[in-house]
DRENDO-1510 file (C-alpha; in Angstrom, 1 decimal, always signed):
<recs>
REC; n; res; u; v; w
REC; 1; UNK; -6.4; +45.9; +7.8 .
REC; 2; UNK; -6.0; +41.9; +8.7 .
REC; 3; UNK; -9.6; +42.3; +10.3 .
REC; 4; UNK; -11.2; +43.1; +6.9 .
REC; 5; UNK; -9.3; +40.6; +5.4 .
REC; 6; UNK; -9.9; +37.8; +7.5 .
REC; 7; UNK; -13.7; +38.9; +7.4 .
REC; 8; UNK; -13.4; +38.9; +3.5 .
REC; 9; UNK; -12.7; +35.5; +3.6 .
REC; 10; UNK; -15.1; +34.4; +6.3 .
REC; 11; UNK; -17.8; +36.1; +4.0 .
REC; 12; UNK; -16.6; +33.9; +1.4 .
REC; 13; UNK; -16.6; +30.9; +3.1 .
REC; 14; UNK; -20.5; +31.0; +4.2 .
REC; 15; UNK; -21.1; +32.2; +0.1 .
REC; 16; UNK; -19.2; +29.2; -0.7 .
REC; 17; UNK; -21.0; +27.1; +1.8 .
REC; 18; UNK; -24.3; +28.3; +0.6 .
REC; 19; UNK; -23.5; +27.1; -3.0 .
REC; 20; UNK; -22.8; +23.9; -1.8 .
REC; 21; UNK; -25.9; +24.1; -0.3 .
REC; 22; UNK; -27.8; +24.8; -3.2 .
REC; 23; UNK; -25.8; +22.5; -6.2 .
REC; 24; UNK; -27.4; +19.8; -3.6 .
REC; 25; UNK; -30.6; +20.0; -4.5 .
REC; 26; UNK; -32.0; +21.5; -8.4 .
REC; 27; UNK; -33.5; +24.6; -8.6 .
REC; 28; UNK; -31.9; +26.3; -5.5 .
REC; 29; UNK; -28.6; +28.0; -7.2 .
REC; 30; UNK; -31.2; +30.3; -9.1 .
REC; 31; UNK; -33.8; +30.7; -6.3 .
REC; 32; UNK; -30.6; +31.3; -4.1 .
REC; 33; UNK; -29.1; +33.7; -6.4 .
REC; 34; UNK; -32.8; +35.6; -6.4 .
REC; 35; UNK; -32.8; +35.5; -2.5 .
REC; 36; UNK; -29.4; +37.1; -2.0 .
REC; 37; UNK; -30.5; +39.9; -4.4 .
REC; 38; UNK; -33.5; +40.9; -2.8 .
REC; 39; UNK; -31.3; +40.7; +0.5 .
REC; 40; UNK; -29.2; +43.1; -0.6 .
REC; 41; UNK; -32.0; +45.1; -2.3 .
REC; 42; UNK; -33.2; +45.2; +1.4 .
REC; 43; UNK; -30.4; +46.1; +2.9 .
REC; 44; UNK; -29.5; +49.0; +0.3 .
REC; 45; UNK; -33.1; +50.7; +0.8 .
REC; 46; UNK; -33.7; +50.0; +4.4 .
REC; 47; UNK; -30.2; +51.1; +6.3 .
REC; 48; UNK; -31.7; +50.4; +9.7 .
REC; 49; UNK; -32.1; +47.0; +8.7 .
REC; 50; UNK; -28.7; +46.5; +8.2 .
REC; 51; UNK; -27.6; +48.2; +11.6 .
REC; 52; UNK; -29.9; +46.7; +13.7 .
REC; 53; UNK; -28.7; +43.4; +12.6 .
REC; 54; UNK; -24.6; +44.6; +13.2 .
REC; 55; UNK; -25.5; +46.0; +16.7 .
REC; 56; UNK; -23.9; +43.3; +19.1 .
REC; 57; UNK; -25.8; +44.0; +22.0 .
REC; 58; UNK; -29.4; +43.5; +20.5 .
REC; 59; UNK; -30.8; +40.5; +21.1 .
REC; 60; UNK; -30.0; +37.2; +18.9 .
REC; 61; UNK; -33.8; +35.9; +19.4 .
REC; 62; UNK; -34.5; +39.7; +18.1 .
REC; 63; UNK; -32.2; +39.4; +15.2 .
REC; 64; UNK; -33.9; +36.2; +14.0 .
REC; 65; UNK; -37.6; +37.8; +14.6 .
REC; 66; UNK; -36.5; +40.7; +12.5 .
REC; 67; UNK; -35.0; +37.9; +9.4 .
REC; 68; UNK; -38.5; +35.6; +10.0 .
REC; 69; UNK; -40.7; +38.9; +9.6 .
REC; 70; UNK; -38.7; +40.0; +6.5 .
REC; 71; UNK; -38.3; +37.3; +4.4 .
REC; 72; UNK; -40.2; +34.3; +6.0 .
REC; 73; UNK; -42.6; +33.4; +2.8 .
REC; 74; UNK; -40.1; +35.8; +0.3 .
REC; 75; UNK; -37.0; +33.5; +0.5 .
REC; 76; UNK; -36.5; +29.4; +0.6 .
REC; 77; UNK; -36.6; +28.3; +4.4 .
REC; 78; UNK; -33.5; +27.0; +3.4 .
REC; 79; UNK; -32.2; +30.9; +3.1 .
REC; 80; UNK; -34.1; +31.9; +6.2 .
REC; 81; UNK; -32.6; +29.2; +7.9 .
REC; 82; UNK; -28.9; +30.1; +6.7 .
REC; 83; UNK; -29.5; +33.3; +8.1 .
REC; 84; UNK; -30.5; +32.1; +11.0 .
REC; 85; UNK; -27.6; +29.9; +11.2 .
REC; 86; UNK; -25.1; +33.2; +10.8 .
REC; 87; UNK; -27.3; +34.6; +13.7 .
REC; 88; UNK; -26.5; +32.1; +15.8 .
REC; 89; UNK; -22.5; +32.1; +14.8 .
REC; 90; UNK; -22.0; +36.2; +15.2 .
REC; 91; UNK; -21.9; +36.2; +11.6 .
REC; 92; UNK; -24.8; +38.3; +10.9 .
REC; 93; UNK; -22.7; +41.1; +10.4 .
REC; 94; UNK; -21.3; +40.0; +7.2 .
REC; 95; UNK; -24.5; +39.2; +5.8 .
REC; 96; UNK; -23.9; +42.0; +2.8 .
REC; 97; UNK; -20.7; +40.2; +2.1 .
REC; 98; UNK; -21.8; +37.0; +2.0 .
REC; 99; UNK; -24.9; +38.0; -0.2 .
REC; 100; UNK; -22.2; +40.2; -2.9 .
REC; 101; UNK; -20.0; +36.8; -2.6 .
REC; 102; UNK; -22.6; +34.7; -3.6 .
REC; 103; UNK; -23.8; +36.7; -6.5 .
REC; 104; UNK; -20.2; +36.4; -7.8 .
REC; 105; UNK; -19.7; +33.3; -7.8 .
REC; 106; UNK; -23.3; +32.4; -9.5 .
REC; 107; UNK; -22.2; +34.7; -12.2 .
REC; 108; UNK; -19.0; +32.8; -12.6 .
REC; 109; UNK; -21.2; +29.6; -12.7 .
REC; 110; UNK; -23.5; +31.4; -15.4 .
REC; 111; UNK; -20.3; +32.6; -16.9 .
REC; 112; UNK; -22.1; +36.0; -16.6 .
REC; 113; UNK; -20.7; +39.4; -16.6 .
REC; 114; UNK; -22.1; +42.0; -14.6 .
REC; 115; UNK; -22.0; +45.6; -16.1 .
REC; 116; UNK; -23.6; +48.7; -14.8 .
REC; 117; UNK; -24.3; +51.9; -16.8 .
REC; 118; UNK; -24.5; +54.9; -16.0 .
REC; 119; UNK; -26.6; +57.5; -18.2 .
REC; 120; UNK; -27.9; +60.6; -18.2 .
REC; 121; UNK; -31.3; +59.9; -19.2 .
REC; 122; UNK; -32.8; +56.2; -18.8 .
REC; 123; UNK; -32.2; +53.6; -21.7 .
REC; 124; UNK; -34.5; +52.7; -24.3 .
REC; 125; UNK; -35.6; +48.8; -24.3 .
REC; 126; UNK; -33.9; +48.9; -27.4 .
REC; 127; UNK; -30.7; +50.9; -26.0 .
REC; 128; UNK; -30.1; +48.5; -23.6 .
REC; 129; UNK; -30.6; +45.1; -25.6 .
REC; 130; UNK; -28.1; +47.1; -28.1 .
REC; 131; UNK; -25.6; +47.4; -25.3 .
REC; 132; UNK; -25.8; +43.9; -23.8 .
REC; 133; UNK; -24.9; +42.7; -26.9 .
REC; 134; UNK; -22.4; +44.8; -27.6 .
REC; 135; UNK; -21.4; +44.3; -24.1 .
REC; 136; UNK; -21.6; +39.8; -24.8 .
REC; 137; UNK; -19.0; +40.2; -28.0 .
REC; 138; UNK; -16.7; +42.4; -25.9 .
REC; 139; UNK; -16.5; +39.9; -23.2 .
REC; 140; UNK; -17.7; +36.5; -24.6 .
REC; 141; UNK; -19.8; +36.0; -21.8 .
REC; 142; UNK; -22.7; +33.7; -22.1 .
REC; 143; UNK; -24.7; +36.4; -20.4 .
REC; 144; UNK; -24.8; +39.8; -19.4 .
REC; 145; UNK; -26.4; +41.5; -16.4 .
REC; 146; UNK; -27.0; +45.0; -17.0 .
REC; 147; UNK; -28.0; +47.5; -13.7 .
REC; 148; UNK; -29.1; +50.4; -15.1 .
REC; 149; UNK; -28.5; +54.2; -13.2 .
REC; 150; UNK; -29.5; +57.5; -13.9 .
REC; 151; UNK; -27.3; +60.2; -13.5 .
REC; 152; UNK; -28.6; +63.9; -14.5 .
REC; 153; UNK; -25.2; +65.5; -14.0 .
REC; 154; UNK; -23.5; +63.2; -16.7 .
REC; 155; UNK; -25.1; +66.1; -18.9 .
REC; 156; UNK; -25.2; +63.4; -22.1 .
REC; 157; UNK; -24.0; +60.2; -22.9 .
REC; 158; UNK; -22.7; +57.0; -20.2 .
REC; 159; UNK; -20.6; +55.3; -18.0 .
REC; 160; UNK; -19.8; +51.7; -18.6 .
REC; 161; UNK; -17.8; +50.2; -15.8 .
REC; 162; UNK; -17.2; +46.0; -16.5 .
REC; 163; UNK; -15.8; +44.7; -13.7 .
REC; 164; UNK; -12.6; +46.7; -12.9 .
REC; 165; UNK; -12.7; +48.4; -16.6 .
REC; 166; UNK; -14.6; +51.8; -17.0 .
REC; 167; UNK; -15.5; +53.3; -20.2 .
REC; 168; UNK; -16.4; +56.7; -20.0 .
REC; 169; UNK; -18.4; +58.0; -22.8 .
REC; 170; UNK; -20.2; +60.5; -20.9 .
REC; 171; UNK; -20.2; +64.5; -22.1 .
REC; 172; UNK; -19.0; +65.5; -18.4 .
REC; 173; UNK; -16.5; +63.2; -19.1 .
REC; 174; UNK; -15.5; +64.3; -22.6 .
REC; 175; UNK; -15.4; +68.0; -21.0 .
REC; 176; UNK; -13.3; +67.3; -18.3 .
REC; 177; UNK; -10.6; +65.3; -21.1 .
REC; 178; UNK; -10.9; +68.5; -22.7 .
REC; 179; UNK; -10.2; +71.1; -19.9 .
REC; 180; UNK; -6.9; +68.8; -18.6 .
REC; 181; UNK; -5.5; +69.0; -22.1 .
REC; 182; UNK; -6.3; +73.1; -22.4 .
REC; 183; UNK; -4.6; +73.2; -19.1 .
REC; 184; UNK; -1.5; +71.4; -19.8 .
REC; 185; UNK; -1.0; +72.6; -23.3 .
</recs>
């Protein structure tokens, strides 16, 4: 359990590191915060990517080829060089850490909340601008990121989940609300 811990805070040490990086020169907290997204975007399609980079006995000079033919061109050479830099300091491992970290703490500076729906069908343009709004007075963020998801066997209706807060207004939901209370009348 320490491990995790300790490795928590290592991955928010390099996230940290990496927004001092970027408040030192404008325009890089955005480009930055667009990097680390597609990283994880990446890493959440491509699996293999992510384990070849944890596996400690491949190659560091392998590990680096694999960052420079993936996102040399995509990302700041700043970025590709960070990466490079955890490479080099066994660190590579926590590079889905470091990317979620990051993303937090450029909401924080955007005073941004992050929500993410869940719905059985997809969201209307119109839906979803409703929602963020809704979404903006609720919180009194500044801004809202929405992730979208769609989830057939929510029958009807959505999941809202705002940081640690869910909100389930789904029909599955709703069914199952009604089936405890049938059982324990």
């Amino acid at each position: 359990m320490q491990q995790g811990k300790d490795s928590e805070q290592i991955a928010q040490r390099y996230a940290e590191a990496l927004k001092e990086l970027a408040l030192s020169e404008t325009g890089l907290l955005e480009q930055f915060g667009n990097d680390t997204d597609g990283i994880l975007q990446v890493m959440e399609e491509f699996p293999d990517f992510e384990r070849f980079l944890v596996v400690p006995v491949i190659a560091m000079v392998d590990k680096k080829r694999l960052l420079v033919e993936a996102f040399g061109g995509k990302v700041h050479p700043y970025m590709l060089n960070f990466l490079q830099l955890m490479v080099d300091r066994r660190r590579i491992a926590l590079l889905r850490p470091v990317c979620a970290s990051y993303q937090r703490i450029l909401r924080e500076l955007q005073q941004t909340t992050l929500a993410e729906v869940i719905s059985a069908v997809p969201l209307s343009e119109e839906q979803a601008s409703a929602l963020i709004e809704r979404i903006r007075r609720r919180t009194a963020a500044v801004r809202v990121e929405l992730r979208r998801r769609v989830d057939p066997e929510l029958l009807g209706g959505m999941i809202i989940k705002i940081g640690d807060e869910v909100i389930d207004a789904s029909l599955r939901g709703q069914l199952r609300k009604l089936t405890l209370q049938l059982t324990l009348s």
